[in-house]
NUKOLDO-793798 format. One record per residue: residue number from 0; residue in one letter; chain; x, y, z of N, C-alpha, C, O, CB in turn. Coordinates in nm, 4 decimals. Glycine has a CB too. Layout:
<pts>
    n  res  chain      n.px      n.py      n.pz     ca.px     ca.py     ca.pz      c.px      c.py      c.pz      o.px      o.py      o.pz     cb.px     cb.py     cb.pz
  NUM    a      A         X         Y         Z         X         Y         Z         X         Y         Z         X         Y         Z         X         Y         Z
...
</pts>
This chain:
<pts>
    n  res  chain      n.px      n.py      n.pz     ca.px     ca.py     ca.pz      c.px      c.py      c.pz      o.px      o.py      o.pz     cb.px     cb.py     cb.pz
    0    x      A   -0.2278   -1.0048    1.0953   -0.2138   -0.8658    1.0552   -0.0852   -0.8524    0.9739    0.0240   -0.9047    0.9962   -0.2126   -0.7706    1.1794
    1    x      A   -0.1210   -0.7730    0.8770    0.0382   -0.7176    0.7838    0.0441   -0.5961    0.8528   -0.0445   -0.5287    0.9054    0.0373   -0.6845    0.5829
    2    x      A    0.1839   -0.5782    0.8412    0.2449   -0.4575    0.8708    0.3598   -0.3856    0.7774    0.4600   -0.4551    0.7602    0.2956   -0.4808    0.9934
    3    x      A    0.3594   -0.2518    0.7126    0.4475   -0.2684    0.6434    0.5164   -0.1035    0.6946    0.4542   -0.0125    0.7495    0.3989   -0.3129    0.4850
    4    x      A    0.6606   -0.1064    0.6551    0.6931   -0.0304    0.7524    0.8117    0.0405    0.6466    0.8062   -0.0244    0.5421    0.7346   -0.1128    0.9041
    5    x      A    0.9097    0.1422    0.6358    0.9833    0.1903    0.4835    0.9981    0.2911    0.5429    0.9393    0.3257    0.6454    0.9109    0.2018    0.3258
    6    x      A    1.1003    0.3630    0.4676    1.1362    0.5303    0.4801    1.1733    0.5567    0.2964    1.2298    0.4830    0.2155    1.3176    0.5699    0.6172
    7    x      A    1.1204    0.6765    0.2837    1.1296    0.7522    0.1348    1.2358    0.8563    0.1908    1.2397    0.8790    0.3118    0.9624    0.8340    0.0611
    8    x      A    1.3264    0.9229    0.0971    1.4304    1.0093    0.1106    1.3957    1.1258    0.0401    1.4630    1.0988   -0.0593    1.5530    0.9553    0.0683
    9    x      A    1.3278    1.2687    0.0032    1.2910    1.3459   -0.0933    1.3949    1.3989   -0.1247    1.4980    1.3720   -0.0630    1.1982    1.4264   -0.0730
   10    x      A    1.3938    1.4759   -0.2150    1.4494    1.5833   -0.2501    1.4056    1.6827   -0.1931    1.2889    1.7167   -0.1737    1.4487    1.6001   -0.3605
   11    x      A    1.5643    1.7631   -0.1470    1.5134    1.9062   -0.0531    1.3919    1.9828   -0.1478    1.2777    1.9683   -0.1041    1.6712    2.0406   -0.0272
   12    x      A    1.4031    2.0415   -0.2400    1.3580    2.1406   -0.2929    1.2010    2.0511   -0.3925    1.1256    2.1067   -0.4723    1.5024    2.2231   -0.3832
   13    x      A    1.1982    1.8995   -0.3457    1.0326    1.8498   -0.3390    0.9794    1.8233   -0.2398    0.8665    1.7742   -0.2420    0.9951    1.7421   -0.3990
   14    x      A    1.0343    1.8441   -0.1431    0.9615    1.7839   -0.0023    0.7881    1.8312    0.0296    0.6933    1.7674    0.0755    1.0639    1.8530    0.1413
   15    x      A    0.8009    1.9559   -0.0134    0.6899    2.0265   -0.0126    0.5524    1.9507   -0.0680    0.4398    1.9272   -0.0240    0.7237    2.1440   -0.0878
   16    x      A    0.6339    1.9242   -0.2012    0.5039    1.8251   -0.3214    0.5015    1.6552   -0.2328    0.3866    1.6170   -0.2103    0.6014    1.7918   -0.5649
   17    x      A    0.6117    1.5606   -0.1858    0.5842    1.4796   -0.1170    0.4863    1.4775    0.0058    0.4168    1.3859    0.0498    0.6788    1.4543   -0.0984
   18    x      A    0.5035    1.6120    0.0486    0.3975    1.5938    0.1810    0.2145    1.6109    0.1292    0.1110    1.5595    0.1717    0.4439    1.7473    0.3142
   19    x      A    0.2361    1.6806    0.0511    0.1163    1.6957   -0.0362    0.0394    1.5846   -0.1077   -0.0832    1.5825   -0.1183    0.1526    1.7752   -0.1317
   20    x      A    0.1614    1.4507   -0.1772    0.1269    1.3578   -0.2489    0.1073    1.2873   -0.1018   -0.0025    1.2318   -0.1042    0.2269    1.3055   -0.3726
   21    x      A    0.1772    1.2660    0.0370    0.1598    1.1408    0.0896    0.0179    1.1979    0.1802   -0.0414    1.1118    0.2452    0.3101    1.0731    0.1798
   22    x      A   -0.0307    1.3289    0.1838   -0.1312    1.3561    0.2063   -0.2567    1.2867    0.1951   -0.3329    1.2227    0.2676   -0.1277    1.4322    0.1645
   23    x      A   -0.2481    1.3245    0.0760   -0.3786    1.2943   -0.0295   -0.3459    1.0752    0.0020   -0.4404    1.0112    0.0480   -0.3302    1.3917   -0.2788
   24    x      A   -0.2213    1.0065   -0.0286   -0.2519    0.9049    0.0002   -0.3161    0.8849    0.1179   -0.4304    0.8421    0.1019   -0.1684    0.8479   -0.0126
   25    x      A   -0.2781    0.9029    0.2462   -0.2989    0.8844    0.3470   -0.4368    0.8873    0.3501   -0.4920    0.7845    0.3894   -0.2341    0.9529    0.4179
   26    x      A   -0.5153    0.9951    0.3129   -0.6488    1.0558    0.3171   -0.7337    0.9419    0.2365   -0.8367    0.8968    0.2864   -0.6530    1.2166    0.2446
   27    x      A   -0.7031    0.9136    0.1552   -0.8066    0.7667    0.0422   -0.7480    0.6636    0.0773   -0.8076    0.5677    0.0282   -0.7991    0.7564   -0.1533
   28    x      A   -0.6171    0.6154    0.1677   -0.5823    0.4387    0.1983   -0.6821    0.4193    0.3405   -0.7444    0.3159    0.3644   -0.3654    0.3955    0.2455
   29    x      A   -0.6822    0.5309    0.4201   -0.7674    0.5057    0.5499   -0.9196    0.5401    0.4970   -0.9957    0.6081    0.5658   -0.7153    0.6143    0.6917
   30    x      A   -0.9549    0.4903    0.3765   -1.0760    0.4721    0.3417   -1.1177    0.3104    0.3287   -1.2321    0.2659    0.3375   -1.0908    0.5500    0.2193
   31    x      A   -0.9962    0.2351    0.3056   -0.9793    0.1324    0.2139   -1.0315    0.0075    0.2955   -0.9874    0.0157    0.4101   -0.8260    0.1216    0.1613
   32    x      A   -1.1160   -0.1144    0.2765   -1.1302   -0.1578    0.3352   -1.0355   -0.2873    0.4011   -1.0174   -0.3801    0.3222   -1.2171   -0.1503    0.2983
   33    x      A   -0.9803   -0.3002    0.5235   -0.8776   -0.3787    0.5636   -0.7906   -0.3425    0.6202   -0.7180   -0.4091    0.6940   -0.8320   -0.4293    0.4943
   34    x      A   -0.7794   -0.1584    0.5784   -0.6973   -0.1095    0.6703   -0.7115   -0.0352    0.7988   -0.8093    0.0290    0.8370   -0.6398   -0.0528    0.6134
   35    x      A   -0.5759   -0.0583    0.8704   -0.5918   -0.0383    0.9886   -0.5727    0.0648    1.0249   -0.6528    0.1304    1.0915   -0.5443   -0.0992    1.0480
   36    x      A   -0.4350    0.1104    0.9802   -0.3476    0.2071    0.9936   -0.2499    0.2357    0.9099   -0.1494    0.1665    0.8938   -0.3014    0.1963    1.0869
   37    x      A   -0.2850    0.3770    0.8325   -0.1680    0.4031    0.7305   -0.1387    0.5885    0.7939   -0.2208    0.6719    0.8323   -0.2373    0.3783    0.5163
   38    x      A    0.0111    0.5957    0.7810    0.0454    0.6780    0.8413    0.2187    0.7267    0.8255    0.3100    0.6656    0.8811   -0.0042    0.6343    0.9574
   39    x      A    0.2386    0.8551    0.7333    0.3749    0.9205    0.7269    0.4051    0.9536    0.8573    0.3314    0.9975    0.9456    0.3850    1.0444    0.6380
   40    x      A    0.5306    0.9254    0.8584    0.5983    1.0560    0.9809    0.7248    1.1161    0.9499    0.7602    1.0350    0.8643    0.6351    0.9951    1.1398
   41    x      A    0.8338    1.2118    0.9575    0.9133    1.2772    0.9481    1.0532    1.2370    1.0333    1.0516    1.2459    1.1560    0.8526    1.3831    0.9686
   42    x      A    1.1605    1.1975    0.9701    1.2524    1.1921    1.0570    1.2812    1.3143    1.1549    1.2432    1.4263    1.1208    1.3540    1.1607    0.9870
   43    x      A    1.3480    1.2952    1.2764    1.3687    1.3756    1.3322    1.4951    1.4647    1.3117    1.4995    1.5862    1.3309    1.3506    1.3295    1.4234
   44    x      A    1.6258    1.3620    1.2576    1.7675    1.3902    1.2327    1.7396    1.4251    1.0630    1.8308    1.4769    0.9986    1.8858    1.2432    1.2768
   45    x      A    1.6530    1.4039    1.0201    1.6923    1.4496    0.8082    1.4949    1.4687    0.8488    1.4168    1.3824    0.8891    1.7868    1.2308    0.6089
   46    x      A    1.4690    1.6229    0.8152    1.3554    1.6148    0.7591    1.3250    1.5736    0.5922    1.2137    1.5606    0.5412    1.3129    1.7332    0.7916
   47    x      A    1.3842    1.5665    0.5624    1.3808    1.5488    0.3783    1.3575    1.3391    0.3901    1.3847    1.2586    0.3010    1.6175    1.6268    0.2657
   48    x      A    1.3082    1.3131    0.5115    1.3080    1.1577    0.5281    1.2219    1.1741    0.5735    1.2025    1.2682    0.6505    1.3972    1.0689    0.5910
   49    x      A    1.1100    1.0588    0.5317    1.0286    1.0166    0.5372    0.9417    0.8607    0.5895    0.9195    0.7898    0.4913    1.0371    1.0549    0.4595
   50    x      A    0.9006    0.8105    0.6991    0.8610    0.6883    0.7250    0.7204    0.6646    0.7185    0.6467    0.7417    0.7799    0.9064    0.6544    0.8379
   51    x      A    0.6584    0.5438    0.6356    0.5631    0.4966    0.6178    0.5123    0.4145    0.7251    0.5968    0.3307    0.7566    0.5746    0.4494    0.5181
   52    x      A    0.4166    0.4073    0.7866    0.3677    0.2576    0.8551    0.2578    0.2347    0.8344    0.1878    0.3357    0.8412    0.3721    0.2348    0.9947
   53    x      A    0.1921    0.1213    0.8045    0.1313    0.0391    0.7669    0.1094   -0.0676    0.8572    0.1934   -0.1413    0.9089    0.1752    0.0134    0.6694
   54    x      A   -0.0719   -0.0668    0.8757   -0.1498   -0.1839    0.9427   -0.2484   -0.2179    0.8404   -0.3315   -0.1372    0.7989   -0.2238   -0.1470    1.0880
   55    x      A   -0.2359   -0.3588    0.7940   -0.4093   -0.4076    0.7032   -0.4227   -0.5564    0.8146   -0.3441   -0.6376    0.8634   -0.3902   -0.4744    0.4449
   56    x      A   -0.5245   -0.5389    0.8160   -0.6137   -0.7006    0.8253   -0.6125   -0.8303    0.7417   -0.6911   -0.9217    0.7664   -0.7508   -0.6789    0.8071
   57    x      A   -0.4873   -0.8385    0.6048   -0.4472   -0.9115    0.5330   -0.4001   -0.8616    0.4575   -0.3943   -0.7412    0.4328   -0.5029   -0.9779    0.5013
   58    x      A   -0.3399   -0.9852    0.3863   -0.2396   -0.9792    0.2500   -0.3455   -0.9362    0.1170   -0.3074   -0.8634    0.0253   -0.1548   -1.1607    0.2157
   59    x      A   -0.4913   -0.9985    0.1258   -0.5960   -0.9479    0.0529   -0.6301   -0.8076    0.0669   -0.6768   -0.7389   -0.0239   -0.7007   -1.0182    0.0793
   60    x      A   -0.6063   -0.7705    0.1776   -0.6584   -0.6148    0.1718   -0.5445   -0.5189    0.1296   -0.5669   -0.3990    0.1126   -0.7147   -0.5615    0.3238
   61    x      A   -0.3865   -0.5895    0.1084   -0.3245   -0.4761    0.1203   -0.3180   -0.5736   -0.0499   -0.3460   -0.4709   -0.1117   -0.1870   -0.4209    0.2586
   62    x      A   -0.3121   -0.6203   -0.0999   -0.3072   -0.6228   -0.2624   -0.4216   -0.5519   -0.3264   -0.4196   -0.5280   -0.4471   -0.3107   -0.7728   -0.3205
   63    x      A   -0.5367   -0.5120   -0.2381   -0.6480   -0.4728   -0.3369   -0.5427   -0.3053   -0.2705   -0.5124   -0.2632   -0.3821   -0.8796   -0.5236   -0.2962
   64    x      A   -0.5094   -0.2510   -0.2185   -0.4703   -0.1222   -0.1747   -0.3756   -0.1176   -0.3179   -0.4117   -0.0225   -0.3873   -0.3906   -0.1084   -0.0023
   65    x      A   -0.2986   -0.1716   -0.3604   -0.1683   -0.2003   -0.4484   -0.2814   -0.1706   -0.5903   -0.2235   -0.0950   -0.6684   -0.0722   -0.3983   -0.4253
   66    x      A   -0.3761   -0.1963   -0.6251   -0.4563   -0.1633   -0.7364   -0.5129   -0.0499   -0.7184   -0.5622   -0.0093   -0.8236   -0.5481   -0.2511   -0.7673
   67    x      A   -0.5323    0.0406   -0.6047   -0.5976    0.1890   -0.6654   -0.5371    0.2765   -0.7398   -0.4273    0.2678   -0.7948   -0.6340    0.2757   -0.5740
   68    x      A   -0.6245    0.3742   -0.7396   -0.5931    0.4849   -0.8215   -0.5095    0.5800   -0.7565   -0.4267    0.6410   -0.8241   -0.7077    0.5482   -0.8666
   69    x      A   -0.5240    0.6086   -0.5884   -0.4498    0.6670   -0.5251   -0.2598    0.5684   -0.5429   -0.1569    0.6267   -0.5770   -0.5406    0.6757   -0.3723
   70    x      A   -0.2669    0.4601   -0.5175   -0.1194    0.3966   -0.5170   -0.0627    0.3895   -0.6718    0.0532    0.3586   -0.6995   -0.1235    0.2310   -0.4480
   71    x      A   -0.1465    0.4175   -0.7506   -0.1181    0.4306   -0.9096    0.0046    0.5889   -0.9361    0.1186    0.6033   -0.9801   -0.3130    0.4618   -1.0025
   72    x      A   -0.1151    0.6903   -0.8729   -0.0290    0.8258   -0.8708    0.0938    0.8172   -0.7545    0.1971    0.8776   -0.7835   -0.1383    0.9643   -0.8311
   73    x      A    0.0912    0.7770   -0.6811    0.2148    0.7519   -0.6448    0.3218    0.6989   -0.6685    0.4296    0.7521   -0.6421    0.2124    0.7266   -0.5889
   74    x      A    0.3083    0.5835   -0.7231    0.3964    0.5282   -0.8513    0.4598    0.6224   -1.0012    0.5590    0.6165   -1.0737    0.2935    0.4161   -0.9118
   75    x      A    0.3537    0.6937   -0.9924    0.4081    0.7907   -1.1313    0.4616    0.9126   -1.0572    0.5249    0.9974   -1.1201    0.2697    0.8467   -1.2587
   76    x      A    0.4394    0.9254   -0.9268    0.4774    1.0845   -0.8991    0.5993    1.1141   -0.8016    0.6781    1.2078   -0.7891    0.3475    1.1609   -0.8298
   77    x      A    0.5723    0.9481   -0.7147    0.7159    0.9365   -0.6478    0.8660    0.9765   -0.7070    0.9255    1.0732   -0.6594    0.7279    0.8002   -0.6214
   78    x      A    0.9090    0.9169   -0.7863    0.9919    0.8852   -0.8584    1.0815    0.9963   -0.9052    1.2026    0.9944   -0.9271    0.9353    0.8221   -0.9444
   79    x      A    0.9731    1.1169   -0.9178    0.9890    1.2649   -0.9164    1.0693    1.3146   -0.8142    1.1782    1.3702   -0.8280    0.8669    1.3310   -0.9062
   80    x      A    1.0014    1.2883   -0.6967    1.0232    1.3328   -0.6092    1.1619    1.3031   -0.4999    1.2126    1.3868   -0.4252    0.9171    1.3173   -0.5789
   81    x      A    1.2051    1.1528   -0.5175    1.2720    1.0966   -0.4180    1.4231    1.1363   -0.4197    1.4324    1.1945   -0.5278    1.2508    0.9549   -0.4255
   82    x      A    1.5081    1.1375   -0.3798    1.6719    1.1429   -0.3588    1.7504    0.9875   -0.4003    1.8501    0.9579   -0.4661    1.7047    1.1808   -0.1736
   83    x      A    1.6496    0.9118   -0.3253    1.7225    0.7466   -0.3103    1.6167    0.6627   -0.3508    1.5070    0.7085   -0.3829    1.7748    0.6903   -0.1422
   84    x      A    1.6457    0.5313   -0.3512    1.5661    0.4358   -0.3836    1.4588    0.3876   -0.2200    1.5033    0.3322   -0.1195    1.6790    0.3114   -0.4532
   85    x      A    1.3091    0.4342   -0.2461    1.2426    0.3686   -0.0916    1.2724    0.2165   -0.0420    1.2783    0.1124   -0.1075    1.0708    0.3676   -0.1009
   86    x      A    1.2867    0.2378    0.0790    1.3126    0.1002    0.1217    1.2127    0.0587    0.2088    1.2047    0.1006    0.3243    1.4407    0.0825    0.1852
   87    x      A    1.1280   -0.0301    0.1540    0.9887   -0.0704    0.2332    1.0473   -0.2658    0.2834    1.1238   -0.3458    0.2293    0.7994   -0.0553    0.0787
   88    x      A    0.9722   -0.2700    0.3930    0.9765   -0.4164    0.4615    0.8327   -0.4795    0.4795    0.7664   -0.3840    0.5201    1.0469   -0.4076    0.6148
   89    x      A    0.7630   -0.5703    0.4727    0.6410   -0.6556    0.4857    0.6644   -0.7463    0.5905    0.7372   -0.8425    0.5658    0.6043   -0.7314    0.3602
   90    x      A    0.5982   -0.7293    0.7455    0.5635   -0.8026    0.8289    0.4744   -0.9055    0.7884    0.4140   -0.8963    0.6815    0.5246   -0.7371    0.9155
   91    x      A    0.4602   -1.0067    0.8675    0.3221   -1.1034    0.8354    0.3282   -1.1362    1.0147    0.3979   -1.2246    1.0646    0.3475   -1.2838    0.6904
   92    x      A    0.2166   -1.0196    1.1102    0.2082   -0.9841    1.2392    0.1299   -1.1043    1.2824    0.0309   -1.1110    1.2096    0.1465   -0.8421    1.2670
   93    x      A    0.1318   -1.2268    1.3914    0.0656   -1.2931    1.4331    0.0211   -1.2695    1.5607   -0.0811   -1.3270    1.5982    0.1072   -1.3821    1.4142
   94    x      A    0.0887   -1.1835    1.6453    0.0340   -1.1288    1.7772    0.0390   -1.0078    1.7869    0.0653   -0.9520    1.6804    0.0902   -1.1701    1.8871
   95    x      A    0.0191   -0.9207    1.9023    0.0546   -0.8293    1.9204   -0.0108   -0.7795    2.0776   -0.0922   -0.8569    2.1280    0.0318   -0.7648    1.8005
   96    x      A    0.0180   -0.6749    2.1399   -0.0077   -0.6330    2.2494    0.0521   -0.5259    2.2821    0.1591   -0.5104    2.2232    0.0058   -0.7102    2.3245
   97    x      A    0.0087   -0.4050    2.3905    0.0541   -0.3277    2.4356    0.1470   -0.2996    2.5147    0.1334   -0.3554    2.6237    0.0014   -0.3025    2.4529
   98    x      A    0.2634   -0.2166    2.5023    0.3954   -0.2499    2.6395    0.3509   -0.1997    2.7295    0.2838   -0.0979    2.7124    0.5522   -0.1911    2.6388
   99    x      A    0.3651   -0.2355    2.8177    0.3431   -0.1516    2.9782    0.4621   -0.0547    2.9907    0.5778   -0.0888    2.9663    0.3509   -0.2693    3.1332
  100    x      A    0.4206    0.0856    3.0359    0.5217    0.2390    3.0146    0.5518    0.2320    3.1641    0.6232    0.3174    3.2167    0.4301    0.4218    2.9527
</pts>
């Protein structure tokens, strides 16, 4: 399993249009085939921060994700939007399991 995991920084006064753009991603990558789990969440200490996570079933499924049309407009629309430069990381997951609470 890949896992990929990042925080985006907006701009206060785009945050609005980011939640809108990572919307619409979110909505067409959990179409995609390979993936597991794609999913924004909101810092708790800076709402204007943003964290990505990411589950695919391979390095093949998340390069064909890297060619749509949805990750295309994000590329042109991010850029707009951000404060800082995103900082994304790429797991390459060989196990995994549930913690006991």
């Amino acid at each position: 399993m890949i896992v990929v995991s990042g925080t985006a920084e907006v701009q206060p006064s785009k945050r609005q249009q980011a939640i809108e753009l990572f919307k619409r991603l979110m909505s067409e990558t959990t179409k995609e085939d390979g993936n597991i789990s794609y999913r924004f969440y909101i810092d708790i200490e800076n709402e204007n921060v943003f964290r990505v996570f990411e589950q695919w079933q391979s390095q093949a499924a998340l390069e064909a994700h890297f060619a749509t049309d949805h990750m295309a407009e994000l590329n042109r629309e991010l850029p707009k939007l951000i404060a800082a430069p995103p900082e994304l990381t790429r797991y390459d997951i060989a196990d995994s399991a549930p913690l006991p609470l």
